[in-house]
C-alpha positions in Angstrom: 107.2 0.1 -29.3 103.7 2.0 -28.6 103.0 4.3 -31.7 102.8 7.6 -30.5 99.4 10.2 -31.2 100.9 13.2 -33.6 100.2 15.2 -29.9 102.6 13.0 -28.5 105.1 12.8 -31.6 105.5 16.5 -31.3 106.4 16.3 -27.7 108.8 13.9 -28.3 112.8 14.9 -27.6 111.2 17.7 -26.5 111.8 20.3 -23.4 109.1 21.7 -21.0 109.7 24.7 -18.9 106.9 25.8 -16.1 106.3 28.3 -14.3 103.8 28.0 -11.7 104.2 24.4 -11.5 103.3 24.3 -7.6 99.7 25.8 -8.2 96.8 23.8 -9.0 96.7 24.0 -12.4 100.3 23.8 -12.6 100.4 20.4 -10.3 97.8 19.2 -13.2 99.9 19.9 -16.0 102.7 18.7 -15.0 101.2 15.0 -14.2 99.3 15.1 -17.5 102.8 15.9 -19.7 104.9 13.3 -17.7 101.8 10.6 -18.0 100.2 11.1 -21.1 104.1 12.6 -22.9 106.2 10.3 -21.6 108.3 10.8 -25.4 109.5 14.3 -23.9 112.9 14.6 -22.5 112.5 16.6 -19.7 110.3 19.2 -17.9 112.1 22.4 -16.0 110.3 23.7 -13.4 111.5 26.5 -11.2 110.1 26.9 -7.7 111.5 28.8 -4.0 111.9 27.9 -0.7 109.2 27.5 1.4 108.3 27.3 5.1 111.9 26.2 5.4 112.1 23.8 2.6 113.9 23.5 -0.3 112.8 22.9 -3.4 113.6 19.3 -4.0 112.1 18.6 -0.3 108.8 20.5 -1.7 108.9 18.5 -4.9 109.4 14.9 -3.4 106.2 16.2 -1.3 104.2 17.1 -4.4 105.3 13.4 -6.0 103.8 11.9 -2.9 100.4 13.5 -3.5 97.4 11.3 -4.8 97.2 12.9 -8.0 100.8 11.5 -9.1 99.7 8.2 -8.2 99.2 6.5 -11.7 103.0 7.6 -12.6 103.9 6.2 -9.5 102.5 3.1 -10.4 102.7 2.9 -14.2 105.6 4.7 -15.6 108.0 5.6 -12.3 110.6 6.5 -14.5 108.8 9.7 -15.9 109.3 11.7 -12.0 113.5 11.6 -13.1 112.9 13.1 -16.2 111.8 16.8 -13.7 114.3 19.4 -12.9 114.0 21.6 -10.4 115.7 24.6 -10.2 115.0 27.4 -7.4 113.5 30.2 -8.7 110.9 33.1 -8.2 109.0 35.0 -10.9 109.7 38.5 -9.0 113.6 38.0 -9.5 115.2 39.2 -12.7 115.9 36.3 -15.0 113.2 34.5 -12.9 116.0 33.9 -10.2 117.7 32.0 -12.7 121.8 32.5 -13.4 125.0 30.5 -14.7 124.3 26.4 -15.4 120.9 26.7 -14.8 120.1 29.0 -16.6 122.2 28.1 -19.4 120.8 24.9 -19.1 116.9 26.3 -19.6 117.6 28.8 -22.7 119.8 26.1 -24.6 117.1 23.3 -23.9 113.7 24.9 -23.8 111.4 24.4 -26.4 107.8 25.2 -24.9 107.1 27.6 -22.2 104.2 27.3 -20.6 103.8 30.5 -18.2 101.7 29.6 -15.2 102.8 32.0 -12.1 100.6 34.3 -11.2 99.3 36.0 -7.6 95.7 34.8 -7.6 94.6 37.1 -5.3 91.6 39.2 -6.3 91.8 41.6 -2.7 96.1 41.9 -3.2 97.4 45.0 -3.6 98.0 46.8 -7.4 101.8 46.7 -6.5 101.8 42.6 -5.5 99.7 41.7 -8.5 102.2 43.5 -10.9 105.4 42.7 -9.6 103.8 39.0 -10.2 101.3 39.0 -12.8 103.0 41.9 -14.9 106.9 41.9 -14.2 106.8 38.3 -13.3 105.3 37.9 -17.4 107.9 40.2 -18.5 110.7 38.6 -16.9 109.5 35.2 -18.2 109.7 37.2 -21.8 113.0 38.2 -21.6 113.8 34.4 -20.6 112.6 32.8 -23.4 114.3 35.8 -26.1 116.9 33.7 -25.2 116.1 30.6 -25.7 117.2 29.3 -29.4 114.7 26.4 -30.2 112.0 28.0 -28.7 108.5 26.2 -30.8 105.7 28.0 -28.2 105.5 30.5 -24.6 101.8 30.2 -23.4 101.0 32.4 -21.4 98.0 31.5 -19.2 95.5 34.8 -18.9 92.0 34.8 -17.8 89.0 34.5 -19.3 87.7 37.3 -17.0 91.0 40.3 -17.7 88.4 41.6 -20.4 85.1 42.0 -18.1 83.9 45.3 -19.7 83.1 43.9 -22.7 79.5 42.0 -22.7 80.8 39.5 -25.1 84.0 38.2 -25.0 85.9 37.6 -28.1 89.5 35.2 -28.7 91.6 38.6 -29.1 93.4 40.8 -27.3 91.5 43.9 -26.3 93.0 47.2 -26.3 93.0 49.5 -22.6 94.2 53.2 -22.4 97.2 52.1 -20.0 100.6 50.8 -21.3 102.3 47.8 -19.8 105.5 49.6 -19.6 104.1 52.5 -18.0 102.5 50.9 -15.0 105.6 49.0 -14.4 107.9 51.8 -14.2 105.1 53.6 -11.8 104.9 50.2 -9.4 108.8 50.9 -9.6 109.4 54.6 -8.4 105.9 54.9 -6.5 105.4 54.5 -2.6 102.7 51.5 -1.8 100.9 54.1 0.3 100.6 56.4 -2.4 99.9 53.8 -5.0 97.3 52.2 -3.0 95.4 55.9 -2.9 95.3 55.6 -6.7 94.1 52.4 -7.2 90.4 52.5 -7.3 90.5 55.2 -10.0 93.3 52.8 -11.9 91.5 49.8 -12.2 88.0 51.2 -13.6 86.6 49.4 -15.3 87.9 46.3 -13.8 86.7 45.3 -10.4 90.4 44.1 -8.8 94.4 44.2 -9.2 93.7 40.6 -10.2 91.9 40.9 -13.4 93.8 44.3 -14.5 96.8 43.4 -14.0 96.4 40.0 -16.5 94.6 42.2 -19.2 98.0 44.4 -19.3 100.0 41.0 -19.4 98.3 40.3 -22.5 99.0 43.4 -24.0 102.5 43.2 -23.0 102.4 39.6 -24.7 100.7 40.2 -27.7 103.5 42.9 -28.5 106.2 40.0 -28.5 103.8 38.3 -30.9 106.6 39.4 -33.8 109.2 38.2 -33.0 108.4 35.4 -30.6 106.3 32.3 -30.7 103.4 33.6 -28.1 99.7 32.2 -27.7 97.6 33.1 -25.0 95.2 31.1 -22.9 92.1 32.1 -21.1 90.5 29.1 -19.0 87.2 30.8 -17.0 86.4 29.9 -13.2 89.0 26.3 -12.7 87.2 23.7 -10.7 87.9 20.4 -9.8 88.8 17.3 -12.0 85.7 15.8 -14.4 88.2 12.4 -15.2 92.2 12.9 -15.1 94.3 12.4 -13.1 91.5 11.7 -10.4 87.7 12.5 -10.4 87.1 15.2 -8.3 90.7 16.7 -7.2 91.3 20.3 -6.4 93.9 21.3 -3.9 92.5 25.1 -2.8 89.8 26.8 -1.9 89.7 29.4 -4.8 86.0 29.7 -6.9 83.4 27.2 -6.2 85.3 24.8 -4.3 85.6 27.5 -1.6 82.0 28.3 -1.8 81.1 24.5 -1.9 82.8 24.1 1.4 82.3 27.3 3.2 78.1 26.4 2.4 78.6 23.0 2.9 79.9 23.8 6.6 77.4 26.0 7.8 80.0 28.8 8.2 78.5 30.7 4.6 75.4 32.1 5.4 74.3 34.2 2.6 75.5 35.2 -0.3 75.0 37.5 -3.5 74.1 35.2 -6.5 72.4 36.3 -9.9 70.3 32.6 -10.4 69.9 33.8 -14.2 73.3 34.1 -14.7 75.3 30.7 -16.2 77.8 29.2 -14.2 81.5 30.0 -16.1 83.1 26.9 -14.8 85.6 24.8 -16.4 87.1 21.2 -15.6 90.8 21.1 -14.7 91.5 18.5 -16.7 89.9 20.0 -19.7 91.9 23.5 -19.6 95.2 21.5 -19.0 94.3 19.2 -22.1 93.7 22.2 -23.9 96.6 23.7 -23.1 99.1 21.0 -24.1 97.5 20.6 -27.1 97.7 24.6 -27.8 101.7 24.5 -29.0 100.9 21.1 -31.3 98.0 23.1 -32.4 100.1 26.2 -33.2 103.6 24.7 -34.7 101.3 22.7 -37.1 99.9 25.1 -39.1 101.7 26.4 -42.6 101.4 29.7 -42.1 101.6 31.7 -38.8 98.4 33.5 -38.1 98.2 37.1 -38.2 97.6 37.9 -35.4 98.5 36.5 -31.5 96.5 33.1 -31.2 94.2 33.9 -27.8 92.0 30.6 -27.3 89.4 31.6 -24.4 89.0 27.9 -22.4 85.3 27.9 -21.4 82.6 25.5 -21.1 80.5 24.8 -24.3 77.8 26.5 -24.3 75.5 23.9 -23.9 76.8 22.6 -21.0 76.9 25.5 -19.1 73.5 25.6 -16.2 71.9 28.7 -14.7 73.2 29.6 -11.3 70.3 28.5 -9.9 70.5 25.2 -11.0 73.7 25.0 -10.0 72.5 25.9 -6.1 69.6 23.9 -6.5 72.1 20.7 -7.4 74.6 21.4 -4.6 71.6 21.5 -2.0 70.7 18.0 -3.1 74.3 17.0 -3.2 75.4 18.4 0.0 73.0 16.2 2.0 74.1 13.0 0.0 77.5 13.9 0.6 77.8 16.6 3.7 80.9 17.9 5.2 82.0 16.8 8.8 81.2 18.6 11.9 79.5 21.3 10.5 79.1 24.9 11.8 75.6 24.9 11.5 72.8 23.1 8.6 73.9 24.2 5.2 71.3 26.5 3.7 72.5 29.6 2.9 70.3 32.7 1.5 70.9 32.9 -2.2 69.7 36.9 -2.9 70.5 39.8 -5.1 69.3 41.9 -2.7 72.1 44.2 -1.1 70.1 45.4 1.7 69.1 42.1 2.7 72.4 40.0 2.1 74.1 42.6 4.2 71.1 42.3 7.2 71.7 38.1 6.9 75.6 38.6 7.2 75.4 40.6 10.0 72.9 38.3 12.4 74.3 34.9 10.6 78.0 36.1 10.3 79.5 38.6 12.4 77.0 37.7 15.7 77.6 34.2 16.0 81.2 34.7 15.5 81.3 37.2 18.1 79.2 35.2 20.2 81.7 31.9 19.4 84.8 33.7 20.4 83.1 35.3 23.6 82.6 32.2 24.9 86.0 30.7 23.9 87.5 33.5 25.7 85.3 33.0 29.0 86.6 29.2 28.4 90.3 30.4 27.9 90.6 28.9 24.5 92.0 30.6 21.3 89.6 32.4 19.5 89.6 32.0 16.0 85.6 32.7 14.3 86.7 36.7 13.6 89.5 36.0 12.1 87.3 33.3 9.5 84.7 36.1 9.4 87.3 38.1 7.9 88.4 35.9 5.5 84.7 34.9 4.5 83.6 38.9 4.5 86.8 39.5 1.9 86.4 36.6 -0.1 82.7 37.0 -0.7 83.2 40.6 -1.4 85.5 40.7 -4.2 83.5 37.3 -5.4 80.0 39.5 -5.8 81.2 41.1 -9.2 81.2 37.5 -10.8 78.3 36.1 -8.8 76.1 39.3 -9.9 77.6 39.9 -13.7 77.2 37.9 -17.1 78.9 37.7 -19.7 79.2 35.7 -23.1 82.5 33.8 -24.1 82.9 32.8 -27.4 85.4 30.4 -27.8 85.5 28.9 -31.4 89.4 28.6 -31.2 88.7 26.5 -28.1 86.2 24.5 -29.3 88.8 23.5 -32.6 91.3 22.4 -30.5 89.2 19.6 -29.9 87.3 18.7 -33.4 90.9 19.1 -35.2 92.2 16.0 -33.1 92.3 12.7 -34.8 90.8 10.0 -32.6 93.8 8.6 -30.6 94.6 11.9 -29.4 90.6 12.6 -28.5 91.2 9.1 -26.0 94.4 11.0 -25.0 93.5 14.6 -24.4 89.8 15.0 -23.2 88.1 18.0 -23.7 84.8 16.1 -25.2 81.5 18.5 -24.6 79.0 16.0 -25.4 79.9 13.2 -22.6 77.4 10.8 -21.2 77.9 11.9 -17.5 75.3 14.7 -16.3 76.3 18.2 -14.4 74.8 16.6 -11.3 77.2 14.0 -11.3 80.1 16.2 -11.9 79.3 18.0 -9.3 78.5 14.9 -6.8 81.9 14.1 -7.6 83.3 17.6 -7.1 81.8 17.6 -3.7 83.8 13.9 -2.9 86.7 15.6 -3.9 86.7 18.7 -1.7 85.9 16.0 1.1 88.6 13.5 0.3 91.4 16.2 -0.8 91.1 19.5 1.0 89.2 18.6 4.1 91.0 15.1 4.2 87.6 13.4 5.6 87.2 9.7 4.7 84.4 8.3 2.8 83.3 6.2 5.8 82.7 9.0 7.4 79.6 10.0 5.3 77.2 7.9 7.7 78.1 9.7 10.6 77.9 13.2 8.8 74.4 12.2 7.6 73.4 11.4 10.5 74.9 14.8 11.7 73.3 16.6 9.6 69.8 15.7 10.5 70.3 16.7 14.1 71.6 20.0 12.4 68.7 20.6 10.6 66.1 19.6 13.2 68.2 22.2 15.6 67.6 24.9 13.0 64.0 23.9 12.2 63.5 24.3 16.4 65.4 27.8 16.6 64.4 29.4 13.4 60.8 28.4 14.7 61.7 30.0 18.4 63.1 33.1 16.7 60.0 33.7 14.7 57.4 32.9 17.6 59.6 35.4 19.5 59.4 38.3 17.0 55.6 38.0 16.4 54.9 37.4 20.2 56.5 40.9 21.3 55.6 42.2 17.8 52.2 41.6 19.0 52.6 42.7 22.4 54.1 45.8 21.3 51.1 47.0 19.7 49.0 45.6 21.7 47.3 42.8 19.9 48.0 40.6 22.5 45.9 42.2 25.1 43.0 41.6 22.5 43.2 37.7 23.6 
């Protein structure tokens, strides 16, 4: 028999319950437990219907993914130690009732609490019913669970953004949990939509306000329940486990990557003095598994609620401007199929002039784009992305423009209190051999190969694309200019000089 790391002796016999195990974090976790646990007994997840299908259809899908691959191959046997039980954070009891949910509170020994609407642009009354209710209801779950050890509840690093420097504690706000519950309850959407703006201050979205009262609303069950929360910064794709490179959406830099990468992001609103607050899936996830081992090993209970804010070291972390500077490089050793148009975006903090370069580089040549699929009788479709790209970047500007300093000692322990078989095991190592650059190089093979679904033997042909692309924009940036200046000139009559 294998001797187990003390990480994995205290998983052992034990029982995992996820929320959010559909997400991309929550896919993560879930692979890394069942691979890298294999002692546990079993992990409950609950999950609903979608498009039609029922949650076992939708988890024999997500087993079929690449990232489940080495448990597929290695330990097979793992996938039949998940239960799935349908469920939905905005029911009461997390849709949960009779066996199964006798079967979670009399089993359940670690919670980790993943759910979440991630959408910075929702509405105030989406993002609490989720983010708020959906923590509460998990809460009033796990009271009843009777060998509860841990509930983590993930947060964000960002739900604190009007302090400067960000501390591993829960920061007090003028408005109560409770009460903004009870007013998402009795108040109309229309009504509650008026008030919003005035709501939020200081926070710049539903997203980041709503998470900062969920840990508030946590950190007052800190007495009499077993809570810790965790705050990973900006998620991007895997550095190692369980595959170099995977993400699954389009949230954060991935997003960016891609949208850049394609042509179809023009310009965008980027402090280049500002660090990059990224962090490696796989790192977070390690982190948080080793959070509850962390927590139920120590004689005494801390004071107060353990908040571990899951950042990049600090010497890892680059300028934004390097981090453009790399993906420029990168993009043309690994560009995107059929591209839009040659990736080079403005990178400004100029307002005036971001807005001027979306406007002739966004909105016109999608207007243009869908005139002439119209004409052609085709379904127009570049407005609607517009949208989506206008939105996104919009609600992106208050972390592309602001800074902010993390400190993340708690973090950072996690890691040095390991002994070494559990430092093979876990990852979260700062001081690796690889480089940023190749990180990224591999981040940018990842959104290819997992998101856009291209194939690597593709790359040729997309090379080769690209430098048609950028001799067309050398040839019609240089029309454009020659154009300006020649009626510039005959406007003022310079040209009459010749």
């Amino acid at each position: 028999m294998v001797d187990l790391s003390p990480v994995q002796e205290f998983y052992k016999d034990k029982t995992v319950f996820i929320t959010g195990a559909s997400g991309f974090m929550g896919k993560v976790l879930l692979e890394k437990l069942l691979y890298s646990c294999h002692s546990l007994k079993e992990v409950i997840i609950i999950c609903r219907p979608k498009r039609g299908k029922a949650p076992e259809s939708r988890l024999e899908e997500m087993f079929k993914l690449p990232i489940f691959q080495r448990i597929r191959d290695e330990r097979p046997e793992m996938l039949k130690k998940v239960t799935i039980y349908q469920g939905d954070v905005t029911y009461d009891l997390l849709g949960l009732s009779g066996d199964s949910l006798k079967h979670v509170v009399d089993n359940t020994n670690i919670v980790f609490h993943m759910a979440a609407t991630l959408k910075l642009e929702g509405n105030l009354r989406d993002a609490i019913d989720m983010n708020l209710l959906g923590t509460q209801r998990a809460l009033n779950v796990a009271k009843q669970m009777k060998q509860l050890e841990a509930f983590v509840h993930l947060s964000t690093a960002f739900c604190n953004c009007d302090q400067e420097v960000m501390y591993e504690k829960v920061y007090e706000f003028p408005h109560k949990p409770e009460d903004l519950m009870r007013l998402a309850e009795w108040m109309d959407v229309k009504t509650l939509d008026a008030i919003t703006p005035d709501l939020l201050k200081p926070h710049p979205n539903t997203y980041t306000y709503s998470k900062r009262l969920a840990e508030i609303l946590v950190r007052d069950h800190y007495e009499t329940m077993p809570v810790i929360i965790a705050r990973p910064s900006i998620v991007s794709p895997a550095a190692y486990e369980p595959l170099g490179g995977w993400v699954d959406n389009l949230n954060g830099p991935t997003g960016l990557m891609i949208g850049c990468g394609k042509g179809v992001i023009r310009s965008v609103l980027v402090n280049q003095e500002n660090k990059a607050e990224v962090i490696p899936v796989d790192y977070a996830i390690s982190g948080l598994i080793v959070i509850p081992y962390e927590f139920n090993k120590q004689a005494k209970r801390p004071v107060n609620v353990p908040v571990y804010n899951i950042t990049n070291a600090d010497h890892r972390k680059m300028t934004m401007g390097t981090v453009v500077e790399m993906s420029k490089r990168i993009n043309k050793q690994v560009p995107f199929n059929a591209g839009l148009w040659y990736p080079d975006p403005c990178v400004t903090t100029n307002k005036f002039y971001h807005n001027f370069n979306v406007m002739m580089f966004h909105w016109l040549p999608a207007y243009l784009l869908d005139f002439l699929l119209l004409i052609l009788g085709q379904k127009r479709f570049m407005l609607r992305v517009q949208e989506k790209i206008s939105t996104g970047l919009g609600v992106l500007q208050f972390f592309t423009l602001n800074a902010w300093t993390f400190r993340s000692d708690n973090f950072a322990s996690l890691w040095t209190n390991l002994n070494e078989q559990d430092k093979e095991i876990f990852n979260m190592n700062m001081n690796v051999k690889e480089s940023e650059e190749e990180y990224m190089f591999v981040g940018a093979l990842g959104a290819r190969r997992y998101i856009l679904k291209e194939k690597d033997e593709d790359l040729d042909k997309a090379r080769f694309h690209m430098k048609i692309q950028k001799a067309v924009d050398i040839v019609c940036k240089t029309l454009i200019v020659g154009f300006f200046f020649y009626y510039l000139m005959k406007w003022t009559g310079v040209l009459a000089l010749f």
